[in-house]
N, C-alpha and C positions, 0 to 999 in steps of 0.2 A: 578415354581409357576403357570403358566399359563396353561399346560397342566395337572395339580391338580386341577386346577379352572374347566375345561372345563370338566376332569371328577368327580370330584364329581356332578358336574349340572347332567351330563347322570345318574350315580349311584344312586342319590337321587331324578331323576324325578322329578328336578325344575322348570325344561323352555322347552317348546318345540321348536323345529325350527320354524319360523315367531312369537312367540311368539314377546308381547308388554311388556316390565316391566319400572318401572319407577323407579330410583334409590335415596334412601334418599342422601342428601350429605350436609356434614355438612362444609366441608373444609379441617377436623382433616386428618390424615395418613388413619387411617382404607378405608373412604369413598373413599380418593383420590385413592387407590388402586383398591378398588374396580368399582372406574370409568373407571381407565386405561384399566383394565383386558378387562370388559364388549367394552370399543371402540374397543381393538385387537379382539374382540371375534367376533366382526359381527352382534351381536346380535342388534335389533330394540329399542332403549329405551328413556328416558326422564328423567331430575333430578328435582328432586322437597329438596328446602332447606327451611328450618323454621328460624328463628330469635329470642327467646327465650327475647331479650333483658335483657340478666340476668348480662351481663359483659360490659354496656356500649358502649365503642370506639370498643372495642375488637368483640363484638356479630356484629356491624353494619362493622367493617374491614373481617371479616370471610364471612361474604353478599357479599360484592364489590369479594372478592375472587372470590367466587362460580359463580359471574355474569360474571368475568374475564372468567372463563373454559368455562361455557355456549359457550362466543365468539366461543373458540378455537375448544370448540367441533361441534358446528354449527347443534344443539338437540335444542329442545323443554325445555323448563324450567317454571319452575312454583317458586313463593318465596312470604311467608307468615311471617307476624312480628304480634306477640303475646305481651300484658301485663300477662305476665308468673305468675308477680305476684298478681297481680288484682286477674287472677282465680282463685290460689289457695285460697286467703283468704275468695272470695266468696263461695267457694267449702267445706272451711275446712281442707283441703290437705295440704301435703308436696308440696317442689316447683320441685322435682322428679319427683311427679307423676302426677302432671299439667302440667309439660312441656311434659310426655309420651300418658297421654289424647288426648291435645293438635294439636299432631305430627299427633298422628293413625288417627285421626279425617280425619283433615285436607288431609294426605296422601290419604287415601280412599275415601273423597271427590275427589280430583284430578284422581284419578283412575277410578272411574265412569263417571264422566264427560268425560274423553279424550280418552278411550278407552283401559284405558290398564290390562295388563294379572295378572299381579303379581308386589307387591313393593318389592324391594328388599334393605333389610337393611345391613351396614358392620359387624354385630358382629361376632368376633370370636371366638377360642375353650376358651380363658382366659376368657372372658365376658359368658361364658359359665360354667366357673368352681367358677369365681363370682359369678352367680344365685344363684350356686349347694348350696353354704354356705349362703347366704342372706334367701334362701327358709328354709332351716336347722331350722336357727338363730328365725322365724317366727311360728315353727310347722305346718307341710305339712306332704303330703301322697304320695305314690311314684309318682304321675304326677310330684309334686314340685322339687320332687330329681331328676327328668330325664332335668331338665332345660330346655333350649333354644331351641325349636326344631326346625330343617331344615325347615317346611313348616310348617305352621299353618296358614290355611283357603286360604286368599292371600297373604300374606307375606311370602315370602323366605331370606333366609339367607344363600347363597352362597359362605359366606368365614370362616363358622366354620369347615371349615378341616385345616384353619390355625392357628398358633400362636400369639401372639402381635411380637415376634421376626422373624417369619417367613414373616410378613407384613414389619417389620423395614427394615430387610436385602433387601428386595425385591423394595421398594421405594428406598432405598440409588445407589442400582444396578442398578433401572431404571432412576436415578435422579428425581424424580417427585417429585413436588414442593405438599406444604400444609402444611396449620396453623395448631399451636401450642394453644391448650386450657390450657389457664395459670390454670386453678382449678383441669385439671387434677395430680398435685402436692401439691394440700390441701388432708388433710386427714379429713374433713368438714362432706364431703358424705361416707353416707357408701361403697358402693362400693371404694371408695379412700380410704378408710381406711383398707378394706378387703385387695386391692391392694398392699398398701404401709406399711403396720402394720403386718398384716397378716401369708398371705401365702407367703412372704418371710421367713417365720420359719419353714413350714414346709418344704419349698425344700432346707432350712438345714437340718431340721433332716431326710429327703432323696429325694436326688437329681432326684429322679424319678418320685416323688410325681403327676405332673401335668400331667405327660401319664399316670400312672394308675390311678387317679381318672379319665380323661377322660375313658381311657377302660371300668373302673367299672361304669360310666354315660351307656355306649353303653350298657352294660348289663341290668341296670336298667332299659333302653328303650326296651329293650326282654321281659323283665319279664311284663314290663307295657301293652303291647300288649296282652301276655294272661288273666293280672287281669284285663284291661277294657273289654275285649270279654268276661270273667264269667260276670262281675257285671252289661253288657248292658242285657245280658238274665236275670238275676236276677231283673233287674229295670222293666223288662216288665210283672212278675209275681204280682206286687206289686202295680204299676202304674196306678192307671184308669184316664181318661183323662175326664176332663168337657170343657165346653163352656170357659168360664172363672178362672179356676182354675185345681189344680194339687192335685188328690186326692191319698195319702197314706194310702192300707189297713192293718192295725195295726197288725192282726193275722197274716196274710199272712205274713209279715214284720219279725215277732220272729220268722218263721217257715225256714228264711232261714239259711243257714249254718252259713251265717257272719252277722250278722243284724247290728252290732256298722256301720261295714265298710262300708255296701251296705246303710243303712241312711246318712253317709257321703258321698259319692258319689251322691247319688241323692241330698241330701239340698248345696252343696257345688257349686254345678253350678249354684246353684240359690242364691250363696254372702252371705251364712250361714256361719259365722265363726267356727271352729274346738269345741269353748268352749259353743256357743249357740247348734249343733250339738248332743254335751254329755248333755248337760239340757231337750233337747227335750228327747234326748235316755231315760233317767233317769225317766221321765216323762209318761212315753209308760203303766205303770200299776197304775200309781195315778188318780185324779179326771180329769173329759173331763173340759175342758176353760181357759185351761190355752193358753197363746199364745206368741210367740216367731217370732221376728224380727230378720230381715236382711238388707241392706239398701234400697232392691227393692222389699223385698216381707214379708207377715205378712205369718203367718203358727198358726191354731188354731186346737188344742186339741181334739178332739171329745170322745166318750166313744171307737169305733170302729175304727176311721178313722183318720186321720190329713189330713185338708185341707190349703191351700196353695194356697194363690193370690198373683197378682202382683199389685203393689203398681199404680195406676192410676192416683194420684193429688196430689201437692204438698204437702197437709196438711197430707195425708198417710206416708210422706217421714220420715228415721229414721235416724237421726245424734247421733254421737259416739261422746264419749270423753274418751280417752285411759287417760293409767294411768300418764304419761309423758306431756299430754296435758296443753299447759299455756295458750290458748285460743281457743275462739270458735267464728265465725264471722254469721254464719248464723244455722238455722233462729235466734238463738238470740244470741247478739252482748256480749260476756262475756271473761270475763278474770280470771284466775286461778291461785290459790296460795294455796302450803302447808305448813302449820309451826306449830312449837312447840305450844305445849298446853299449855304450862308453862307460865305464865303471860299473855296470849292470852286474848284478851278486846274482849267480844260479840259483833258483829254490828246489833244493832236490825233494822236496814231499811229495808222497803219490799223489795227491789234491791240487798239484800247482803243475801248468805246464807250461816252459818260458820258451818260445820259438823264433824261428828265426821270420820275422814279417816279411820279409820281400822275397822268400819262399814259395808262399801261399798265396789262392787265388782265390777271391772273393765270386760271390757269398761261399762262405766254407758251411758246410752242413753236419748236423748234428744229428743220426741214424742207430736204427740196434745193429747189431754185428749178426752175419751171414751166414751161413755153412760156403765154407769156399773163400772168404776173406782171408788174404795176409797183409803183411805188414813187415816193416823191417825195424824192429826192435832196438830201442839204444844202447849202443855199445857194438852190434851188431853189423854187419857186412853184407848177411845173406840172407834171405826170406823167409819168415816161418808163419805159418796158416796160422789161424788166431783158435782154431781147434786144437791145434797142437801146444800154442802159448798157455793155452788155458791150462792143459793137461801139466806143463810144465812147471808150472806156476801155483799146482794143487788150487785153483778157483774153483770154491765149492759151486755146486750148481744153482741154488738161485742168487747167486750172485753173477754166476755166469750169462742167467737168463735177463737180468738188467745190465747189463754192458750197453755203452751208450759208446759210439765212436765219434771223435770228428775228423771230417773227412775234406781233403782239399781236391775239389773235382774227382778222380775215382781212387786218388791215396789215401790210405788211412795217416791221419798226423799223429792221433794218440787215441790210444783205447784208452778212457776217461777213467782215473780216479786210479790207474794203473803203470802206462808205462808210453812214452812218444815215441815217433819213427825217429831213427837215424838221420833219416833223409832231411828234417828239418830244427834239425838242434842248432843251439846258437853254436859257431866257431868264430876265430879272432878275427875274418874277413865280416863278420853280420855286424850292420848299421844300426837295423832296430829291432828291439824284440816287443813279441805279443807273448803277452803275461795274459793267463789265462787261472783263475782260482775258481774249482768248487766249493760253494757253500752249505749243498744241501741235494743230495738226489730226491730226485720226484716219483 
């Protein structure tokens, strides 16, 4: 194991000699391995561990842990304790992907401040062939299918040439001590469920399954290297660059060989989801104003161009509401429910919006209102701008200036806390409705 560890570093051009890296360490087996290896190795480093507080007694005993090794190793250490959960409900997020925020943050802070080369996380070749299916399971383009890669920007990853059982055997032979994360045996999380549900069936139905999709990974890593090298010369055909914005020229755009793929490649770094991506595509020969979100940047229509900024103040910002969604914390404080249409009692309070689900197209999005937006108000037949609603309706102004809409693809469904379209109220043909309750603006 140790002379696999010290060459794939040379093979993969992870660390140079005197290089500083600082190592994530969680207490789990992966980390403690890859502690041991990095002391044998010589190498200059530091552990930096986070506290998630998601397990209690167990998150703060895995801390005293990791403070234990510090002693023994006589390193540099760093240790950060997070409300895991706070963020995400501030956020909107899974509690996954606030404790992943969270880490890189914080890691990269540490890494600036103290000088060092590179973080070095324990994921392996399994937590590698996890992505492969998790990215699958999401709709991705071959970057998603090539998974976890060795070095991205300053993170490295130094032990995916091993196995989870190549890590197991390797800690029991060296004896090295480390916690046991009781949730890694819930099947809760999805990756525990890929884990333990999974791809235990396919390495029944063959026993080889996990070396050749890794193999077939290293391939798709070949192949990724020649489509990013076409589609960076193709983005630079296409690309003009402003002060403030990112301009897309529309002809140029249809004239290259791949135009779906190469506007996916370009909107996709910029947090353009895969289905916002084909609406824009779709769009490229219809009328100029139409405009299309991302959660960090707006993208509008032009007759010749698509222009493309980044989102600058809070009131710019776009929140999602997937189709699985049972709440929303910010900017407005809501909670979500679907049910049968069938005896369904209408809730007529401005704070409740009961819609028709099979209407609406996910993720529906949650936006401030426009100069220029309308809408077709309930009760109503015909269109009325939301400037005009407003006037109508005596909404004093700062109330008008927090109007949160939500929006299905470029319809407004309901100005929040106010009044729903027509276009999507329940009637006696609707099957199910989306009950939507404010609890609290933000």
């Amino acid at each position: 194991m140790f002379n696999r560890f010290l060459e794939n570093i040379k093979e993969k051009k992870l660390l140079n000699t005197g290089g500083k890296v600082l190592l994530a360490v969680s207490g789990g087996i992966d980390s403690m391995v890859m502690l041991y290896l990095f002391e044998k190795s010589g190498f200059d480093y530091g552990i930096v561990h986070c506290n998630f507080q998601l397990r209690g007694d167990e998150s703060d005993r895995d801390e005293e842990f990791v403070r234990t090794q510090v002693l023994i190793h006589g390193v540099p250490a760093y240790f950060k304790r997070f409300d895991t959960e706070e963020y995400a409900q501030i956020n909107g997020i899974s509690i996954e992907m606030a404790a992943r925020e969270l880490r890189y943050e914080y890691f990269e802070k540490i890494r600036i401040e103290n000088g060092y080369n590179f973080i070095a996380t324990a994921h392996h070749s399994d937590d590698l062939i996890e992505t492969f299916f998790l990215n699958l399971t999401r709709k991705t383009g071959i970057k998603g299918l090539t998974g976890i890669k060795d070095k991205s920007g300053k993170i490295i990853r130094p032990m995916l040439f091993a196995s989870r059982a190549d890590i197991e055997k390797y800690a029991s032979e060296q004896y090295l001590e480390f916690r046991e994360d009781s949730t890694n045996s819930e099947v809760v999380y999805q990756r525990n469920f890929l884990r333990h549900k999974i791809l235990p069936l396919f390495s029944t139905l063959n026993p080889s399954f996990k070396k050749n999709l890794l193999a077939s990974i290293e391939n798709l890593k070949d192949a990724e290297a020649v489509y990013s090298g076409f589609f960076e010369t193709e983005k630079q055909k296409v690309i003009e660059k402003a002060t403030d914005s990112q301009i897309i020229n529309i002809e140029k755009l249809k004239q290259s060989p791949h135009p779906r793929l190469l506007l996916f490649e370009i909107l996709s770094d910029l947090n353009f989801n895969s289905n916002v991506v084909e609406e824009v595509f779709q769009s490229l020969n219809t009328e100029s104003g139409k405009q299309f979100y991302s959660k960090t940047h707006r993208l509008v229509k032009d007759r010749e161009k698509l222009f493309i900024t980044e989102f600058t103040r809070q009131e710019d910002r776009i929140f999602y509401l997937e189709a699985n969604d049972v709440e929303l914390f910010e900017p407005v404080d809501i909670t979500i429910e679907k049910l049968p249409a069938k005896d369904f009692k209408i809730r007529k309070e401005p704070n409740i919006a009961c819609l028709d689900l099979d209407k609406l197209e996910f993720p529906l999005l949650v936006r401030k209102w426009q100069e220029g937006d309308y809408f077709q108000p309930l009760g109503m037949t015909g269109y009325k701008k939301l400037s005009d609603f407003f006037i109508d309706e005596k909404v004093p102004v700062h109330k008008k200036e927090n109007t949160w809409l939500l929006c299905s693809g470029e319809k407004i469904v309901w100005v929040m806390g106010m009044r729903i379209d027509n276009r999507f109220k329940i009637n006696p043909k609707t099957n199910r409705v989306l009950k939507i309750e404010i609890k609290k603006l933000t």
